[in-house]
C-alpha positions as CSV (number, residue, x, y, z in Angstrom):
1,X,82.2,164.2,138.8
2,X,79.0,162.8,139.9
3,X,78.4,162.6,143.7
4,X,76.2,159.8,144.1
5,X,77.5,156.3,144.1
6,X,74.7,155.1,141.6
7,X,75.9,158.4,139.1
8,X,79.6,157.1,139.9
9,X,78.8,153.6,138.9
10,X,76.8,154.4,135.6
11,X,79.5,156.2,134.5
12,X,82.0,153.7,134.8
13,X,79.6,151.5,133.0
14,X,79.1,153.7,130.1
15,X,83.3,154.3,130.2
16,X,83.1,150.1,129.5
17,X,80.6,150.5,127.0
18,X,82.3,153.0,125.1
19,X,85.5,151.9,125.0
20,X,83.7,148.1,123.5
21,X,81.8,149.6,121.0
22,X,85.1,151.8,120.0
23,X,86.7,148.7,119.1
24,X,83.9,146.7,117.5
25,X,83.2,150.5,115.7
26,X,87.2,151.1,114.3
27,X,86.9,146.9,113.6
28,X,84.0,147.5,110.9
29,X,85.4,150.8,109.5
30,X,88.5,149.7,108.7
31,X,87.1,146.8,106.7
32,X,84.9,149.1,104.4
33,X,88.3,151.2,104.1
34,X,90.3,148.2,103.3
35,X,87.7,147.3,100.7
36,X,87.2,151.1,99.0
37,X,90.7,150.9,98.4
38,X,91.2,147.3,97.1
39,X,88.3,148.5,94.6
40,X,90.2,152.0,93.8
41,X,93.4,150.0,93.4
42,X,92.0,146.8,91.5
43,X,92.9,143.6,93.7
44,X,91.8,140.5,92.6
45,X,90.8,139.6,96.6
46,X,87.2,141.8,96.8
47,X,85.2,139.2,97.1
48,X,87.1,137.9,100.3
49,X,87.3,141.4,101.4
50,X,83.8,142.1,101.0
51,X,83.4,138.9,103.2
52,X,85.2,140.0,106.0
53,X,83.4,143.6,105.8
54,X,80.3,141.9,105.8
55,X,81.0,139.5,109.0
56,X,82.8,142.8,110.9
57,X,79.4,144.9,110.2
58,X,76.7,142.3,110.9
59,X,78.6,141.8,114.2
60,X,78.5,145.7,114.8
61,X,74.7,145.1,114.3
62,X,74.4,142.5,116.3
63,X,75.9,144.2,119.2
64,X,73.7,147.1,118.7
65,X,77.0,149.3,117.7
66,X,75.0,150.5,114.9
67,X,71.4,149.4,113.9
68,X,70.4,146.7,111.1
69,X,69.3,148.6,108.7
70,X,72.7,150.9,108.7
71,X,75.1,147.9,108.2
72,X,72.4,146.6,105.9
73,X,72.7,149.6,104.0
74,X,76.6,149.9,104.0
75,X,77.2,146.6,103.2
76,X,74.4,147.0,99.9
77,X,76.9,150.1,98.4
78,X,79.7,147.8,99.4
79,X,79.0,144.8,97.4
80,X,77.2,147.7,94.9
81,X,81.2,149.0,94.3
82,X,82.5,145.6,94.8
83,X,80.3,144.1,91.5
84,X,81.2,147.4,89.2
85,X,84.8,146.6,90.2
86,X,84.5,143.1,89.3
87,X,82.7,144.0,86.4
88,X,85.6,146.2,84.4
């Protein structure tokens, strides 16, 4: 535990900081899951899906969860599975 006030209270922020990005974080993972399997299983809804993903991961970004260019790259395989799926 850290005995300064000022080492106290930068802890607690960075307790609030984690536990926010934890959510936004699990928020954006769980839409690329939901859309690798809606690919492996063949649903007709992808595009939508893709949509969502998209919106979760460019919010994650905008936050400054993860940087641009990582949800710019996820999102690019994304939609690269998405239009071979659509493409069968």
């Amino acid at each position: 535990m850290p005995n300064k006030a000022n080492a106290r209270k930068a802890l607690r922020q960075a307790e609030k900081r984690t536990a926010r990005n934890k959510v936004v974080k699990d928020a954006y993972k769980s839409a690329i899951k939901t859309v690798k399997k809606a690919v492996a299983t063949g649903e007709k809804d992808l595009k939508e899906q893709l949509r969502l993903a998209q919106k979760r991961l460019d919010k994650a970004a905008k936050k400054g969860v993860i940087k641009k260019n990582t949800a710019a790259r996820k999102l690019s395989r994304l939609a690269k599975h998405v239009k071979t799926a659509v493409a069968k």
